[in-house]
C-alpha positions as CSV (number, residue, x, y, z in Angstrom):
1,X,-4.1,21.4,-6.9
2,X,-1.0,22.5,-5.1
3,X,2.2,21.4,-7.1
4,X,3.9,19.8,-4.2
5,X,6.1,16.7,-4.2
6,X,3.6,14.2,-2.5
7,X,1.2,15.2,-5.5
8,X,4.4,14.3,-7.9
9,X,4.8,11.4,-10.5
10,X,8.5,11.6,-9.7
11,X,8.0,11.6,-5.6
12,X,7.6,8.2,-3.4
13,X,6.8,8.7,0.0
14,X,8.4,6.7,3.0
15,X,6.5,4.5,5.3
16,X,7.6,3.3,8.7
17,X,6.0,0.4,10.0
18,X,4.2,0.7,13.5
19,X,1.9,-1.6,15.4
20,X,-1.2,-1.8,13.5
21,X,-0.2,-1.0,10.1
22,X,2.5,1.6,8.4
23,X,3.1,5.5,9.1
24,X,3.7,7.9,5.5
25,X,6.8,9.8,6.8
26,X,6.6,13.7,5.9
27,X,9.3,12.8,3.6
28,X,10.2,10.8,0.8
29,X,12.4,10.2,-2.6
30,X,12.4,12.5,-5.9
31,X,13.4,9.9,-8.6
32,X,14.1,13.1,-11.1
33,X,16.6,14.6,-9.1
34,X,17.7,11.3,-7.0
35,X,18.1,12.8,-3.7
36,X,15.4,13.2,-0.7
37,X,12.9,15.8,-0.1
38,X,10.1,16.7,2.0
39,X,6.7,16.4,0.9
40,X,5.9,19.7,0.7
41,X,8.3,21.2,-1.5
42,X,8.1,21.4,-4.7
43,X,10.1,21.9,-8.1
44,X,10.4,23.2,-11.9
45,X,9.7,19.8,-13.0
46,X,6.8,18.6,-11.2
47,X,4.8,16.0,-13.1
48,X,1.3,15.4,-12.2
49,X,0.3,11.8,-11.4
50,X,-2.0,10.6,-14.2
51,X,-2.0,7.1,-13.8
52,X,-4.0,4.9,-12.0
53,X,-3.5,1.5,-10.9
54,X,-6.6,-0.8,-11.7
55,X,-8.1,-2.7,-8.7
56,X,-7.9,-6.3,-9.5
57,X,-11.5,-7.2,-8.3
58,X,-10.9,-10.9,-9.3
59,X,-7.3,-11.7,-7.7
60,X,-8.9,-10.3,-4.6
61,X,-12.2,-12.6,-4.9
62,X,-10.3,-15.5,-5.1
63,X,-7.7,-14.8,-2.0
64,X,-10.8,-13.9,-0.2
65,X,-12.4,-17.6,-1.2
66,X,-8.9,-19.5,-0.4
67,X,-8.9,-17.5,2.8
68,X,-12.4,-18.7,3.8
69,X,-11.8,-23.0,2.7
70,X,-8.4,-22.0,5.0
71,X,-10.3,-21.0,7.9
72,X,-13.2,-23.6,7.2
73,X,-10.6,-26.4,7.4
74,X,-9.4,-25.3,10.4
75,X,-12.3,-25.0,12.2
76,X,-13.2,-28.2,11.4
77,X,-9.7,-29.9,12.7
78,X,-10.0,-27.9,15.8
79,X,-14.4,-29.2,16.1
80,X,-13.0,-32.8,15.3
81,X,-10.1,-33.1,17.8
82,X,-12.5,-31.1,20.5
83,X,-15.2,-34.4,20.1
84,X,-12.5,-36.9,20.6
């Protein structure tokens, strides 16, 4: 693995936000040295990301379920006012 900055610990990429979603810039921030950098370069104190961020399968289930009664309750508003 190629010890570049976007493979960093220290390194958070920027985003720009388009149309249908967001855009990773070829740049970001290097929180060890505090100034900007391109994703490519690299340094004498790269630290390899290690940790991983758990999915919350359960907070997700239940947005999912509250998004669904949302939706249901809608549709039923809209089916009521469309027989009167």
């Amino acid at each position: 693995m190629a010890k570049e900055c976007y493979s960093c610990d220290y390194f958070r990429g920027y985003y720009s936000k388009t149309y249908c979603g967001f855009y990773r810039e070829k740049f970001g921030r290097c929180w060890k040295h505090d100034k900007m950098c391109d994703k490519h370069e690299s340094c004498d104190q790269f630290k390899t990301r290690t940790k991983k961020y758990p999915i919350k399968k359960g907070v997700i289930i239940n947005a999912l379920c509250d998004a669904v009664t949302d939706i249901n309750t809608i549709k039923n508003i809209l089916e009521e006012r469309e027989l009167q």
